[in-house]
MINUTI-945147 format. One line per 8 residues: for each residue x, y, z of C-alpha. Coordinates in Angstrom, 2 decimals, always signed. Example, Ala and Ser with C-alpha at 12.3 -4.5 7.8 and 13.67 -1.06 7.14 Angstrom:
% MINUTI-945147
+12.30:-4.50:+7.80; +13.67:-1.06:+7.14
***
This chain:
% MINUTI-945147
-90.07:-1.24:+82.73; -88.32:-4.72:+83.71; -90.73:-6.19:+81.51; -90.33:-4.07:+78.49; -86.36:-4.84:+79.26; -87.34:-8.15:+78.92; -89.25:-8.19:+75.73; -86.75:-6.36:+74.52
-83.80:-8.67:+75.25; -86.03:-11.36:+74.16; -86.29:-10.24:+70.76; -82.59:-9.46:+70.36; -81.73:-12.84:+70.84; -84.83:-14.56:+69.23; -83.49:-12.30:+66.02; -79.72:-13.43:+66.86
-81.07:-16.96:+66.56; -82.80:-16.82:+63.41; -79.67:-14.73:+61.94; -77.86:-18.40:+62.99; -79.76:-20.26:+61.20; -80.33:-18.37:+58.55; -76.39:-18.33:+58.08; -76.23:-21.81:+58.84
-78.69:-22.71:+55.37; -76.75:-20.84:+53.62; -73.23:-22.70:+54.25; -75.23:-25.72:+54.05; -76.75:-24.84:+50.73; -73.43:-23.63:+49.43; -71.59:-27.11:+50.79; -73.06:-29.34:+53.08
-76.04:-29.74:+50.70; -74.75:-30.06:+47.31; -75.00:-33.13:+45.27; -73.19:-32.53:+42.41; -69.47:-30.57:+41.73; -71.02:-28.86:+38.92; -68.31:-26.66:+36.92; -68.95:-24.29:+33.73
-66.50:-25.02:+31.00; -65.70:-24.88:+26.98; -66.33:-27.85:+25.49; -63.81:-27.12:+22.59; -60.91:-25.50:+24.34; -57.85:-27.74:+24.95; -55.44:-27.80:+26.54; -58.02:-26.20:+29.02
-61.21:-27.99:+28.92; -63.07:-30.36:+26.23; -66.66:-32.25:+26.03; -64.42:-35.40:+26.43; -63.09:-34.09:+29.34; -59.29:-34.24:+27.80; -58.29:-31.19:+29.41; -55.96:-29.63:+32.63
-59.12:-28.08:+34.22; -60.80:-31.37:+33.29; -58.33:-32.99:+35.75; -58.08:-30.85:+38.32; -62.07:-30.97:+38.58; -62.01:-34.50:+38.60; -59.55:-34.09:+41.89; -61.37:-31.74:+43.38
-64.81:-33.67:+42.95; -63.05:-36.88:+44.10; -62.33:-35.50:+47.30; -65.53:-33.97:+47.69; -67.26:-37.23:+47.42; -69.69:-35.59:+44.85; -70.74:-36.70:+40.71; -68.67:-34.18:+38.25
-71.39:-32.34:+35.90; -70.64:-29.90:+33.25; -72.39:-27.30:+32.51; -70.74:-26.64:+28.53; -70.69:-23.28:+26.93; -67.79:-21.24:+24.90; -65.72:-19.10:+27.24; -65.93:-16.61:+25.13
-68.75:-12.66:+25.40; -71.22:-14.65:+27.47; -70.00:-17.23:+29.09; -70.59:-15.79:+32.75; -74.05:-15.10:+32.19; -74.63:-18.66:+30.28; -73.17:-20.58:+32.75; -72.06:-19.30:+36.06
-74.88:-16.58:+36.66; -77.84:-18.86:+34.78; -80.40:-19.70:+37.20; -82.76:-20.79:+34.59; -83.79:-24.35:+35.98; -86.57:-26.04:+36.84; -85.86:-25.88:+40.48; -83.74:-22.24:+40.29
-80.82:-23.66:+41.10; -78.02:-22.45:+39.21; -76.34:-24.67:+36.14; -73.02:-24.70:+37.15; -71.06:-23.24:+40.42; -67.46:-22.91:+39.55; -65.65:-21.73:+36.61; -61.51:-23.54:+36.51
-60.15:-20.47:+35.22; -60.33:-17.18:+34.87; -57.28:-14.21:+35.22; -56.50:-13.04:+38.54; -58.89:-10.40:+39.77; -61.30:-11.39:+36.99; -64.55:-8.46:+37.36; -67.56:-10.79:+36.43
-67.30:-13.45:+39.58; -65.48:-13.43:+43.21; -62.11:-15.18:+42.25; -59.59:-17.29:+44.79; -55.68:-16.99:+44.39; -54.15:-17.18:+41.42; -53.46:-21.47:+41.49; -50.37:-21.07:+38.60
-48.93:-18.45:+36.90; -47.85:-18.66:+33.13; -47.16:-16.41:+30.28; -47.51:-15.68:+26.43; -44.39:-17.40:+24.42; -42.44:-17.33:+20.94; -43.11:-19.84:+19.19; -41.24:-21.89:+15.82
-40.17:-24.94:+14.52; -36.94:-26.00:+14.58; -34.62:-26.45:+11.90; -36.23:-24.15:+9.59; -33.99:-21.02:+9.89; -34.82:-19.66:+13.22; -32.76:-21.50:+15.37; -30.25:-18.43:+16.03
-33.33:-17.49:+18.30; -33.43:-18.51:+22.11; -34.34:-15.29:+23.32; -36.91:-12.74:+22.63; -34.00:-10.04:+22.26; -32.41:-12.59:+19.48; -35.71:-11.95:+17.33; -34.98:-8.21:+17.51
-31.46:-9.05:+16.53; -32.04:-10.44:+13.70; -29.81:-9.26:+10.73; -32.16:-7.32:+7.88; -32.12:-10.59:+5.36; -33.43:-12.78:+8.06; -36.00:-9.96:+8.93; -37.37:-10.08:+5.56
-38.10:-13.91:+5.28; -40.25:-13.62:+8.87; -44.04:-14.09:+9.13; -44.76:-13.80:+12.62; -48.60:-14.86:+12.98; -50.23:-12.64:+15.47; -53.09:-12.77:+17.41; -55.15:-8.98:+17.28
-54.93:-6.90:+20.48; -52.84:-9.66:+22.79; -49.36:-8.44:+24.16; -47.30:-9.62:+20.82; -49.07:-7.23:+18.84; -47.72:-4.30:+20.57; -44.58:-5.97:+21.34; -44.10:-6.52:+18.07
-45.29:-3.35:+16.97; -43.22:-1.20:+19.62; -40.03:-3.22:+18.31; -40.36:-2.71:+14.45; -41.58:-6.01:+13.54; -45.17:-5.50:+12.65; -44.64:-5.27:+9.41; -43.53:-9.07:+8.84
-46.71:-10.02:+11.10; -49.92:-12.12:+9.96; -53.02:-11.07:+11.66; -55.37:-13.78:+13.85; -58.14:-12.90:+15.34; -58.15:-13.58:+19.29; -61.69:-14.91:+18.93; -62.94:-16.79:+15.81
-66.75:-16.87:+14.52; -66.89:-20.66:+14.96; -66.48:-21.52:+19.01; -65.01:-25.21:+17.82; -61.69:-23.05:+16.39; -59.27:-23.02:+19.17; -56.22:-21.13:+19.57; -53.67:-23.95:+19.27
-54.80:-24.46:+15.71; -52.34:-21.81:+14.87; -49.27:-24.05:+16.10; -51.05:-27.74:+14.88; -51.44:-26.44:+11.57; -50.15:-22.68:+10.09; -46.94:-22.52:+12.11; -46.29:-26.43:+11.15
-47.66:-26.17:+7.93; -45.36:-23.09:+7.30; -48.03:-20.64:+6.09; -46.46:-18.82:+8.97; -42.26:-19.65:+10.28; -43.23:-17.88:+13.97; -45.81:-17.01:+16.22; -46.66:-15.74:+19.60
-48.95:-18.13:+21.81; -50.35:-18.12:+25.46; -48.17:-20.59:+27.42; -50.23:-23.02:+27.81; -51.21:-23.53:+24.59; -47.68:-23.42:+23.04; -46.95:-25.92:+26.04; -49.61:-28.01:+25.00
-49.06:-27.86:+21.42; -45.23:-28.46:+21.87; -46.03:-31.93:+23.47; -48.78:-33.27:+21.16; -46.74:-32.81:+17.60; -44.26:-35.59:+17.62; -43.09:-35.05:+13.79; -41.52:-31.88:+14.66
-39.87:-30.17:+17.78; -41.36:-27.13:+18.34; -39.08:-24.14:+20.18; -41.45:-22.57:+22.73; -39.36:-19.38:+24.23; -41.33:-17.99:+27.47; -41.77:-14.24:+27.11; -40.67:-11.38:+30.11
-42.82:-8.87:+30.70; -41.90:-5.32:+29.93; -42.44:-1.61:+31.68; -45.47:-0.82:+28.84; -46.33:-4.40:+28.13; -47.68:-7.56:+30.69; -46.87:-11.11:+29.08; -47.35:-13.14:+32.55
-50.93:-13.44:+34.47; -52.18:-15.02:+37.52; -54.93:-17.85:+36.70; -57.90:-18.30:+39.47; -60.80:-20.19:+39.98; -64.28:-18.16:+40.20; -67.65:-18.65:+42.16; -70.48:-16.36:+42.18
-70.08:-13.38:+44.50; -71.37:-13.67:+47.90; -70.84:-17.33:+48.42; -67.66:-16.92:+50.71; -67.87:-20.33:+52.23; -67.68:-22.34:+48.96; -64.78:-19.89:+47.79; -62.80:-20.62:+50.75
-63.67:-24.33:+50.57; -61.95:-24.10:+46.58; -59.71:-22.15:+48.37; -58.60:-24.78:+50.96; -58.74:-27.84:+48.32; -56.53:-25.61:+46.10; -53.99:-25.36:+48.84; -54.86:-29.21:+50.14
-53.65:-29.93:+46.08; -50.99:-28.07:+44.90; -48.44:-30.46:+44.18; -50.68:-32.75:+42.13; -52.28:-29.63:+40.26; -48.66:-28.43:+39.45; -48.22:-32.44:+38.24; -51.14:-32.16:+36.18
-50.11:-28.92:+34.38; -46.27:-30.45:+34.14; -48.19:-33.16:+32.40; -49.72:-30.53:+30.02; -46.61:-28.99:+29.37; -47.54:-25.73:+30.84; -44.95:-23.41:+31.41; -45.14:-21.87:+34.88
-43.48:-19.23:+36.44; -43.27:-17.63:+39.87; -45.87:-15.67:+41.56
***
């Protein structure tokens, strides 16, 4: 009987020190053993991400691998139907490791990957160029305001299905809108096209943009000064989001290690979006 008691604790504790290092692999694999900060990214996305690295996320990767002590490597794809599984969740390698281990950004509570906080906050903005007739305008409500004749010269470009459309739509202004498509055919058209070229070429005198990209935008033209108005969000209709960073699900420790390096960084991430000209606003 003693000796069955034996045996018995024996095993338990042979099993509780396999479980130990078992655990301890895996927090090495998922830190202690990696040689590269390998990130998944869109090569044509500014003011996000680029192949020549000219992006925020671009930055705030090369911080975060800096401080790691590791090589940055990109794993490039369009962060667009696909992207996850392409990048993130692709374990097609030689060796099975996976191509990339953390994606910059993704919304808050994003269903395809284990996200950390939300590391800024921004939100969807009106958008024109001054000094072409708009200038009455320094708040969304001053849009709805507008007296019929003005009404009538507006052509609001629009992206499909975002939060402007049914803004718009809710408030009686559809009818002066343009329609965008949120995602274009060609993954090397990015949003901010719409500012760079229609709103400043005047095929359209107003448009609705995600902050960062009217931020963005905003900074880069020099010939013009472009009005970006930050947008409130209403009891039907959510302007603002929460922007994360995602890992694959499961690997807690390297989460929390993002985690702790986000926290270890704020101020110079917040510098590097300042720098960007995105507009932030409180969580």
């Amino acid at each position: 009987m003693v000796s069955t008691r034996r045996s018995y604790a024996l095993a338990i504790m042979a099993a509780l020190v396999l479980s130990m290092v078992f655990c301890s692999r895996v927090i090495g694999q998922e830190i202690g053993r990696r040689t590269a900060f390998k990130v998944c990214a869109d090569p044509y996305s500014l003011p996000t991400s680029n192949r020549e690295q000219q992006g925020y996320e671009n930055k705030i990767a090369q911080l975060f691998a800096h401080d790691l002590g590791l090589p940055l490597q990109y794993e490039w794809f369009p962060q667009r139907l696909g992207f996850i599984r392409n990048t993130l969740r692709n374990n097609d390698t030689p060796d099975g490791g996976y191509k990339c281990d953390l994606v910059m950004g993704v919304p808050e509570r994003f269903e395809l990957a284990a996200t950390t906080k939300p590391y800024y906050r921004s939100t969807w903005t009106l958008v024109y160029v001054k000094g072409r007739g708009l200038d009455e305008i320094h708040l969304p409500q001053d849009l709805i305001n507008l007296p019929p004749e003005k009404k009538s010269r507006l052509r609001i470009g629009v992206f499909d299905q975002s939060p402007a459309a049914h803004w718009l739509s809710q408030h009686g202004l559809m009818v002066y809108a343009i329609p965008y498509p949120i995602m274009s055919g060609d993954a090397r058209v990015y949003p901010g096209q719409i500012i760079e070229k229609d709103l400043v070429g005047d095929k359209i005198n107003l448009t609705f943009v995600w902050g960062p990209i009217a931020g963005y935008f905003a900074k880069q033209i020099k010939a013009h000064e472009i009005v970006v108005i930050p947008m409130r969000s209403e009891d039907t209709i959510k302007f603002d989001y929460g922007i994360a960073m995602a890992v694959r699900f499961g690997e807690k420790a390297w989460k929390e290690q993002i985690s702790q390096l986000i926290d270890k960084h704020k101020e110079k991430i917040h510098a590097i979006l300042a720098d960007y000209g995105v507009p932030l606003i409180e969580h």
